[in-house]
C-alpha positions in Angstrom: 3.2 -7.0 -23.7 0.8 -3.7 -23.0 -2.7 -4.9 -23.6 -5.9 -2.6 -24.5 -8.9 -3.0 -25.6 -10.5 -1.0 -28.4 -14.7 -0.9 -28.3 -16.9 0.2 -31.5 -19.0 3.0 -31.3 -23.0 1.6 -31.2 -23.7 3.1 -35.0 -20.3 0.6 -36.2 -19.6 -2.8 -37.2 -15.9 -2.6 -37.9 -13.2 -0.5 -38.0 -10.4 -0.5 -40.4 -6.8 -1.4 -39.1 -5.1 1.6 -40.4 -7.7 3.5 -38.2 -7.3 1.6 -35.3 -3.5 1.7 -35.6 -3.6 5.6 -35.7 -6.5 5.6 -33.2 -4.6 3.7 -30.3 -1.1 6.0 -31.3 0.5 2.9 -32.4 1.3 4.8 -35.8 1.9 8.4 -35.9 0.1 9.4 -39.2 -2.0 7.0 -41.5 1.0 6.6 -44.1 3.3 5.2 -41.2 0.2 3.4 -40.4 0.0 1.5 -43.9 4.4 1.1 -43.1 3.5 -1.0 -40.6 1.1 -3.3 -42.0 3.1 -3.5 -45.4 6.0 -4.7 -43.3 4.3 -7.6 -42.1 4.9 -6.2 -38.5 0.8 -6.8 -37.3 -1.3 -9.9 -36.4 -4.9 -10.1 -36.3 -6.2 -13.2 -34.5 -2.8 -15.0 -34.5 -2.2 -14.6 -38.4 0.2 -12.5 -40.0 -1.8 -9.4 -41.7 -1.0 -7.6 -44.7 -4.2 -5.9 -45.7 -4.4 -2.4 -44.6 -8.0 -1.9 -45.0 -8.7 -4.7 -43.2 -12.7 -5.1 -41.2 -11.9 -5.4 -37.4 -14.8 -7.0 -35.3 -15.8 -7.5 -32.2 -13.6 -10.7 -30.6 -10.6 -10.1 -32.9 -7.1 -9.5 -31.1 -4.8 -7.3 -32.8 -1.3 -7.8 -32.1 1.8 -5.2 -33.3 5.7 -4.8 -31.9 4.6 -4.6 -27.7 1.0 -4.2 -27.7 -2.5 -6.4 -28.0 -5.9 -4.8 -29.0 -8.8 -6.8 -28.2 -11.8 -5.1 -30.1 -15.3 -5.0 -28.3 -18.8 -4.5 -29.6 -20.4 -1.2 -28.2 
C-alpha cells in the first residue's frame, strides 16, 4: 500500500474528500471522484465512507484501492 500524507493549508480546517481525492490524483475529474465514494470503494479512519462531501481533519487516514492519506494540520 503507497502511503502519503496530505497537510491543510494554515487558513483551513478541513477539506472535502472529493477534493482530496482529485487533489492527490486518486480520481481523474470530480464526477469520477464522487464514482468512487458512491461505490463504497474509500475508508476514512477504518469505516466504510459514503458521504462525498465529507470534512477531513487533521489525524484522519483515508484509505482507497492501493493508497493511505494521513491528513496533517498546517
Amino acid at each position: 500500500m503507497e502511503k502519503d500524507t496530505f497537510q491543510l493549508r494554515p487558513d483551513d480546517e478541513f477539506i472535502e474528500l472529493i477534493k482530496l481525492l482529485k487533489l492527490k490524483q486518486i480520481a481523474q475529474s470530480g464526477g469520477h471522484a464522487k464514482i468512487i465514494v458512491a461505490d463504497g470503494l474509500v475508508t476514512v479512519n477504518g469505516v466504510q465512507e459514503f458521504r462525498k462531501r465529507n470534512k477531513l481533519r487533521p489525524g484522519d487516514v483515508i484509505e482507497v484501492e492501493n493508497f493511505q492519506i494521513t491528513i496533517l494540520a498546517s
